[in-house]
C-alpha positions as CSV (number, residue, x, y, z in Angstrom):
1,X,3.0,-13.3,10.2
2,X,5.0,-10.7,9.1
3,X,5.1,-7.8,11.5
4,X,4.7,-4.8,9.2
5,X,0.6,-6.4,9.1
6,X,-1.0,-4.9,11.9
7,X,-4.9,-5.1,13.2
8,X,-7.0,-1.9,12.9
9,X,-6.3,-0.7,16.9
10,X,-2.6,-1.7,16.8
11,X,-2.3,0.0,13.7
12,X,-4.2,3.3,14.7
13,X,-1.8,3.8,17.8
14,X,1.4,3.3,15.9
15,X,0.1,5.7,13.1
16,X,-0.5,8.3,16.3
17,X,2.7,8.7,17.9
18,X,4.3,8.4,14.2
19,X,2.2,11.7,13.3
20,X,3.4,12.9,16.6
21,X,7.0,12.2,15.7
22,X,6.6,14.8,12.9
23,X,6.0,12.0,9.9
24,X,3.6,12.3,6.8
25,X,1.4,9.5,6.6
26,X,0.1,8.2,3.2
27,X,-2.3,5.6,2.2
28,X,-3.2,3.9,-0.4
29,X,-5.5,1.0,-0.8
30,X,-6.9,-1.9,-3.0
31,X,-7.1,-5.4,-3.6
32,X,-3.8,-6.6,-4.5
33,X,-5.1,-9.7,-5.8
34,X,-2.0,-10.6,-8.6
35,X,0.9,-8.3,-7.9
36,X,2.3,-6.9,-11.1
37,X,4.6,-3.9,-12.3
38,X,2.1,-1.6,-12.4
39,X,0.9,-2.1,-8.4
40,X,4.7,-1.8,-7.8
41,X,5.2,1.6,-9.5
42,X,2.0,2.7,-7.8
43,X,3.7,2.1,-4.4
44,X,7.1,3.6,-5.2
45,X,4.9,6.6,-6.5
46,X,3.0,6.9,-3.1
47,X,5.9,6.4,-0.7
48,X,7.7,9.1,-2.8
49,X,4.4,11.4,-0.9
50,X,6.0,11.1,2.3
51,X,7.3,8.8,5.9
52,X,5.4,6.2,6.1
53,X,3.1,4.2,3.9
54,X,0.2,2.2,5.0
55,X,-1.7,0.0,2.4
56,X,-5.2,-0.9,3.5
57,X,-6.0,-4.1,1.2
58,X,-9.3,-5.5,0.7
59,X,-10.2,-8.8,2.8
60,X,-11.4,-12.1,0.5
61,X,-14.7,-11.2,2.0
62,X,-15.2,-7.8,0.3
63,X,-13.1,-8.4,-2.6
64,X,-16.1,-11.0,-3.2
65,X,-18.9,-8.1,-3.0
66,X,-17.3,-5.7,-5.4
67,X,-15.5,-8.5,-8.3
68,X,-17.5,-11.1,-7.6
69,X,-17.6,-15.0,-7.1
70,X,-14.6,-15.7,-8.8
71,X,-12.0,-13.6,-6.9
72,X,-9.7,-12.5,-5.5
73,X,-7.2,-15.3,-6.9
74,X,-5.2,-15.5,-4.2
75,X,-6.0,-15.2,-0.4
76,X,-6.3,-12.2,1.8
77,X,-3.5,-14.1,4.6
78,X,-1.2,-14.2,1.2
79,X,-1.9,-11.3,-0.5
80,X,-1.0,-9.3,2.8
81,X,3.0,-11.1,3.2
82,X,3.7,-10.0,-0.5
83,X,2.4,-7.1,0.1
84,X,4.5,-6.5,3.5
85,X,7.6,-7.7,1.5
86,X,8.1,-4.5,-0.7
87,X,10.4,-2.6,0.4
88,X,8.3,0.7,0.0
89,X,5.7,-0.4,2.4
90,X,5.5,0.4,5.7
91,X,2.4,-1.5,7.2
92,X,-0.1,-3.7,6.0
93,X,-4.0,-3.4,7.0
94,X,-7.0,-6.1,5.9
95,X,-10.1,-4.6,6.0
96,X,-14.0,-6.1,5.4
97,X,-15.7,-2.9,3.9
98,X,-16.4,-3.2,0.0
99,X,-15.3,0.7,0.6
100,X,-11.8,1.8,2.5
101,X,-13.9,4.8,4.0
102,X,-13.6,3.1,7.4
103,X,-9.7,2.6,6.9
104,X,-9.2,5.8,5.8
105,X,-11.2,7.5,8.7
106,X,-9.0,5.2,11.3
107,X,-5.4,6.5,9.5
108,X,-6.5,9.9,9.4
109,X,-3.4,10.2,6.4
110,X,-1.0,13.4,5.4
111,X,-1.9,12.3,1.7
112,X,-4.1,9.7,0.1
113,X,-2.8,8.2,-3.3
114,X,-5.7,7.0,-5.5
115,X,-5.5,6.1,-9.7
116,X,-6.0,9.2,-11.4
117,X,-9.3,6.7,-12.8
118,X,-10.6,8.0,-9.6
119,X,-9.5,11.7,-9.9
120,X,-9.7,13.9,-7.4
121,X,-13.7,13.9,-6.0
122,X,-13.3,10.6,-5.1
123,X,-15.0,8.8,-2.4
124,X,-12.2,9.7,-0.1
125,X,-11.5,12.9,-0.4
126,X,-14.1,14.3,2.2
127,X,-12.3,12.3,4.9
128,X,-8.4,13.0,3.8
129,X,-9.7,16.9,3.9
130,X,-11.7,16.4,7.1
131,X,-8.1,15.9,9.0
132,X,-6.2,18.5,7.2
133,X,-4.7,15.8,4.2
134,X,-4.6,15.9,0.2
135,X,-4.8,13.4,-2.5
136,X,-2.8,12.6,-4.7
137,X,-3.2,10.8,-8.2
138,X,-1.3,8.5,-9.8
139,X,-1.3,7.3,-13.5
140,X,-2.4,4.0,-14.5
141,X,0.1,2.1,-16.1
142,X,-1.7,0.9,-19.3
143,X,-2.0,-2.9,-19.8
144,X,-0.9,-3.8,-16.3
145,X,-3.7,-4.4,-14.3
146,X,-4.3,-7.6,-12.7
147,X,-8.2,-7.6,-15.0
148,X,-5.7,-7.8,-17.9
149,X,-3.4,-10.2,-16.3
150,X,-6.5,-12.8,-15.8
151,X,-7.8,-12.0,-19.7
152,X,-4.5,-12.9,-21.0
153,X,-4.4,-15.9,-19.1
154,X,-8.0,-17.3,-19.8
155,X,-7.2,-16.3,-23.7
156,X,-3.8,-18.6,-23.7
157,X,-4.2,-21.9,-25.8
158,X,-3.7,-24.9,-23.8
């Protein structure tokens, strides 16, 4: 396993004596399920916020809740090594909540990136504010989502 993927406890003390140190913690967080250009740009954007990036990526288990039956396409143990192989990313965090409240709340982040989809009275803000953090939005790359990815796919003549 790649060692930038890190349990919620292990995770939590590293992010600790990183703030410590005098580094800005950001977060971002999602499913990951086909990586594409436009998750790549997202992450360049939200390391640009600061030190340290931690991505906290939805487990098979709630991906299943929230996008149903059919996803994600590929699994969690995968999704998490790709992820942990770009170069902007820090450390990797699988968590069961259909939400990332619960991640968020553990990280305690400088910023939080969300898509500007979300804007900024998203369900995280409360919790980024609470510990003395901002969001920040980033733009959705039109026509590069993974929901597009799939489409194109299913529509392709065999």
């Amino acid at each position: 396993m790649n060692p930038k993927i890190k349990k919620k406890k292990e995770l939590t003390k590293i992010i600790e004596d990183l703030k410590k140190q005098g580094n800005t913690i950001v977060t971002t967080n999602g499913t990951f399920d086909l990586m594409h250009y436009g998750h790549v740009k997202l992450l360049e954007f939200a390391k640009q916020q600061g030190d340290i990036l931690v991505i906290g990526m939805n487990s098979d288990k709630s991906v299943k809740k929230y996008k149903g039956k059919d996803r994600p396409i590929i699994k969690d143990k995968y999704r998490s090594e790709i992820m942990a192989s770009i170069e902007y990313v820090d450390y990797v965090m699988i968590y069961d909540d259909p939400d990332c409240l619960k991640f968020v709340e553990s990280i305690k982040p400088n910023v939080h990136v969300n898509a500007s989809t979300y804007g900024y009275n998203c369900i995280e803000r409360p919790i980024v504010e609470k510990y003395g953090g901002k969001i920040e939005l980033f733009n959705i790359i039109k026509g590069h989502s993974t929901t597009d990815i799939i489409k194109k796919i299913k529509g392709l003549k065999k």
